[in-house]
Each structure stands twice: as C-alpha cells, then as structure tokens.
N, C-alpha and C positions, 0 to 999 in steps of 0.2 A: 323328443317324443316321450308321452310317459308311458313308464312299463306297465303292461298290464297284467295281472299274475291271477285272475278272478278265472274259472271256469266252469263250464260245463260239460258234461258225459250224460251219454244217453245211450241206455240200451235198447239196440234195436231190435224188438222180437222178428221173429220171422211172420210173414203175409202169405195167404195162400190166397187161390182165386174164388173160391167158394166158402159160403157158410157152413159151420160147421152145426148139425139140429139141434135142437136143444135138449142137453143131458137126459136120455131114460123117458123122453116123451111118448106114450102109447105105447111103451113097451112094460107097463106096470112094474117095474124095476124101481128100486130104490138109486135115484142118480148119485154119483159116486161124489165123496164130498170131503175135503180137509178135516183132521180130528181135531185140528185146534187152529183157531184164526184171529186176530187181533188185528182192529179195523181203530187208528187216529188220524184224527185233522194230522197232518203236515206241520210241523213247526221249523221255521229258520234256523240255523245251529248259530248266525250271529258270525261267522264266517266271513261271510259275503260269495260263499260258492254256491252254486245250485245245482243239487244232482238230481236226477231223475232218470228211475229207470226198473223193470221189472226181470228179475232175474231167476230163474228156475234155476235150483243149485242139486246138487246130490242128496241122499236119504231123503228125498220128498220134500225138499222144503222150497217157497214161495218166497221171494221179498220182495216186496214193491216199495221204491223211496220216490214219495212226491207226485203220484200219477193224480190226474184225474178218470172222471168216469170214462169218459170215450177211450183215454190209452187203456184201459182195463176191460173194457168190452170189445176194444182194435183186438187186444193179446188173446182173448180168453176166447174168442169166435173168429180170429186167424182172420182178418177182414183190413183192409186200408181205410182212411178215412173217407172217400171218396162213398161206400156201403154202408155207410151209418147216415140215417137220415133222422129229425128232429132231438129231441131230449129236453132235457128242463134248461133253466136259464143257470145252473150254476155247472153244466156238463164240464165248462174246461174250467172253469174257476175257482172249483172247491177241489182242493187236492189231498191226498190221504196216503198215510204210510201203512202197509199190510205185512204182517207175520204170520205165514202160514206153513202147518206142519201134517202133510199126508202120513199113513201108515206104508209103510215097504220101501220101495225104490220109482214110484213111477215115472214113465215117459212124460214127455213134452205136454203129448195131445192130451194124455191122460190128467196131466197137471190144467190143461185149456179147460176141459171138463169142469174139474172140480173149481176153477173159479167160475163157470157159468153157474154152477149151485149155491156159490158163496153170491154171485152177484142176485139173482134171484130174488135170494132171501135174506138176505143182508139190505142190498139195496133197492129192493122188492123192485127190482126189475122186469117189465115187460114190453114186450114185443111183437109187430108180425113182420113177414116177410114179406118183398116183392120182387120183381123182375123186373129191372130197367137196363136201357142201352146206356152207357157210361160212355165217356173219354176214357180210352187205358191208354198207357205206353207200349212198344214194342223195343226190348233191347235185340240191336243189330248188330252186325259188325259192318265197320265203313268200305270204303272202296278198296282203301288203302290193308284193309285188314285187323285184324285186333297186337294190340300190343299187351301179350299177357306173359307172364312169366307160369310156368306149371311150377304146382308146389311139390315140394320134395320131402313135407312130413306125409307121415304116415296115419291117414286121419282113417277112423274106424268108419265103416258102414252102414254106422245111425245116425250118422255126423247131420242127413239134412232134416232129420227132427229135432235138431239145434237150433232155438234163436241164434240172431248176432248178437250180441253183447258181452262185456265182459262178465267174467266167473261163470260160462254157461261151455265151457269146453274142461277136458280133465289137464289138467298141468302139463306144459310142453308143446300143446295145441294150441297156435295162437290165432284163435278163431275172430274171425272182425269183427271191431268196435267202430264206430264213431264217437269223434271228440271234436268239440270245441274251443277253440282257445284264441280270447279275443276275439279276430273278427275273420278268422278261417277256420275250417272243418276239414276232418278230412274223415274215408275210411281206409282201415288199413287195417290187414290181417290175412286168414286164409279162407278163400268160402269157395262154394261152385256158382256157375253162372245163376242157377235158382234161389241161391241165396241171396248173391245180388241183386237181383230183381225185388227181391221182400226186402232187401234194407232199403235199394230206392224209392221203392212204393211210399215209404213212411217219411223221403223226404222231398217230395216232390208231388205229392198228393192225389196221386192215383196208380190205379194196379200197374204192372211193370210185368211185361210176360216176357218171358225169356225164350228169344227167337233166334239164338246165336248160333245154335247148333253144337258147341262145347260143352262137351262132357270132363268130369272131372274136375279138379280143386287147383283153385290160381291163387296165386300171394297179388294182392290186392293193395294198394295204394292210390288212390284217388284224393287229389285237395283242390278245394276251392273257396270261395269265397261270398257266401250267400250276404242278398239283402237282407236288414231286418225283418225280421218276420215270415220270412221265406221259408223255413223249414216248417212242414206240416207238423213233423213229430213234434217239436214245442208250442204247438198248438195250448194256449191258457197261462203260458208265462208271459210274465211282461216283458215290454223291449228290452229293458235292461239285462235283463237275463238271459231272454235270446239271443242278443248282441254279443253273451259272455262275460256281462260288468257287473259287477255286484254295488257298483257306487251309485250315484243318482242326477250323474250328471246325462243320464239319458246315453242310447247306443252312439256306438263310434260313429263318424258318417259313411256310409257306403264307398267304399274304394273305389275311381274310375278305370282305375286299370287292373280292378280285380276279375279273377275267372271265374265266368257262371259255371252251374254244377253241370250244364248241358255243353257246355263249349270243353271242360273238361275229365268228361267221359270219351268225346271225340279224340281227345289229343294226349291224353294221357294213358286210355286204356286200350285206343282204337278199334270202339262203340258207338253207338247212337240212342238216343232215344227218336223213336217217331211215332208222333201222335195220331191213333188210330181210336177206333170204339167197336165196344163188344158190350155183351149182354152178363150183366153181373147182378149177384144178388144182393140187396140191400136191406138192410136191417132198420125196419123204421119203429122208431122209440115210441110205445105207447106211454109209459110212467115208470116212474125213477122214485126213491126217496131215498135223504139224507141219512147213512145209516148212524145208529149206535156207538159212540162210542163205548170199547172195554177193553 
C-alpha cells in the first residue's frame, strides 16, 4: 500500500444557534472594523498539502488560509452551513487568503464583527434574514452512557469564546483541532460539550445542540472515517483534497469497514446524534462581489 503523507487541517470555528445582527445596524455607530486587511486569491504553495482554516490569534490579529465565501460568512455570523441560503456561483470555489490586524486585544465575537464589516465592504456583501424550520442534531448521551474523560488542565473562563482550531488557545491548552490524514479524521483535544457541538455542526452539516447535560471540559478524541465529500466544512475543495491527496489520481476508495462519524461518537464517546428540527435563522444571500485584490 502506498504511503500517503499529503494532508489536511481545518480549523474549526465555533457555531452558535443564532445570527449574530449585523455590525452597528440602526444604531448610527460606526461598525467596528480591522485597521489593516489584505484580501488574495489563494495560491497552491506546490506542496501538494491543503490547508485551510481561519484562526483568530492574540494582539487582534485575523488569518484566514484558503477559505471561501461561505467558510467566512459561517465564521464571521457564527452560523452552520445549513443558515446560509443562495450566494453567487463562485461562493465555494473562489478561495482567498486574509491578513487582518485590529487595534488592542479583542475577543472572538468582537473579531466576528469586524469581519462582517470587512465582508460587507470588501465583498459588498448583502443580505436578509429569515425564519425556517431546519433539520438540527441533538447530542445525547446513549443508554449505555457517555464515555468522557474530564479534563485536568486548567482552562480559563473565556475558553467557550474560543473557536476550535489550532493556535486559537494560549500555549499548554490543547484546545481541539481536526485533522485529516489520508482517509481518517479525527478530533482531538479539550473542549466542553458546546464546543462539540459547534465542531460537529461544521462537519455534518447542520446545527448540533448540545443536550447532554455536561458541564465542564473533556479531553476529546474521536476518529473516523468519512466518505468523500462528506464533510460540510470542505465544502468547495476538490475530492482530491478532501480525500487528503494532493496527487491526481482522484480520492482513495471509501473503506468498507471504515467507521461513520455517527457510529463513532456512539462507541467511542458514548453519544449520539438524533436527528430532530427546530426553528433557525437563515441568512439568505442577496449579492456578493469578487473583492479587490491588495
């Protein structure tokens, strides 16, 4: 068998259940907004890795490698993909790396804000709202009960205005990431059940409300083994990529005795997902444009 050494990382932001309004609307406020930002096409580094992922870091600063429109408007209005309804025909296909640098230190939300300002007027962004009955998830625990280990660092009290992702916790916090490699994923790190919820939301394509009744932060390890295509959050790469291959001989074939992401959250986290519906808000795209580059 040949080795496969091509990968992928994805940072998963965190999901909430609701839209977040948009920046300073009717409230004659100037919406708060990045002092510096640099918006490029995406280029291959010739690698053959694919990363993608948007990472809010310390002193204010923004990185986005490789997103498209929708991972940028999922991040920046806390929304699944499931809430996003029309956009232009190049929403997952044109992808873009951002350098963004706020003034002070701010928060998460604070940082969602100012890319709703950057999206706006960068990518003259517009929208309205609606209210639709969706498909969500509910995370359970099984009959059998959950199999969680409680975590033993000492994770501070802002921690669930942390995306998942990596370089989005301070040093020592090994706050969960997803990775791919090959033709497994897994996540692994430390989150609470709300968190889990917002990383699965992003890979399973819809909201994920957290019914478990656990409080507090678990060390987290879940893997398995998605079909091509199957993960929401790679939404706009090609198969090859979301397979994890950087070559072109097209994705590995789907493994028959590999485990779905729902068979193991049962067995490995003792969870569930069950497919229920509720009333969410959706964000339907009026117009978009390609922004500038500089």
């Amino acid at each position: 068998m040949r080795n496969i050494n091509k990968w992928v990382w994805v940072g998963i932001a965190a999901v909430a259940v609701a839209l977040v309004s948009e920046a300073g609307q009717g409230q004659g406020k100037k919406p708060p907004a990045f002092e510096v930002a640099s918006i490029k096409p995406n280029t291959p580094d010739g690698s053959g890795a694919i990363r993608v992922g948007i990472q809010p870091q310390p002193g204010g600063r923004l990185t986005v490698t490789n997103a498209n429109l929708r991972m940028l408007i999922r991040f920046a209005y806390n929304i699944d993909d499931a809430q996003i309804s029309g956009g232009p025909p190049w929403l997952d296909s044109d992808r873009y790396d951002i350098n963004a640098k706020a003034e002070g230190n701010p928060s998460i939300n604070e940082q969602r804000e100012m890319l709703q300002t950057l999206l706006a007027e960068r990518f003259g962004l517009k929208f309205h709202k609606e209210s639709r009955e969706l498909p969500v998830y509910a995370l359970l625990p099984t009959k059998g009960g959950p199999k969680l280990t409680e975590a033993t660092d000492d994770l501070s009290s802002s921690s669930s205005d942390r995306p998942v992702g990596p370089g989005n916790a301070p040093i020592g916090q090994r706050r969960g990431v997803a990775m791919m490699i090959g033709g497994t994923t897994q996540i692994a790190g430390i989150m609470s059940m709300v968190q889990l919820s917002q990383a699965l939301a992003n890979l399973v394509g819809r909201k994920v409300v957290d019914k478990t009744g656990l409080e507090g932060n678990y060390d987290i390890k879940l893997e398995w083994t998605p079909q091509p295509g199957e993960i929401a959050g790679l939404r706009g790469l090609p198969a090859v990529a979301a397979a994890g291959r950087g070559d072109h001989d097209g994705p590995p074939p789907a493994d028959p005795n590999g485990v779905s992401i729902f068979t193991a959250i049962q067995e490995q986290l003792g969870l569930r997902l069950e497919s229920q519906k509720g009333p969410a808000d959706v964000l339907v795209i009026d117009s978009a444009v390609k922004p500038s580059e500089n």
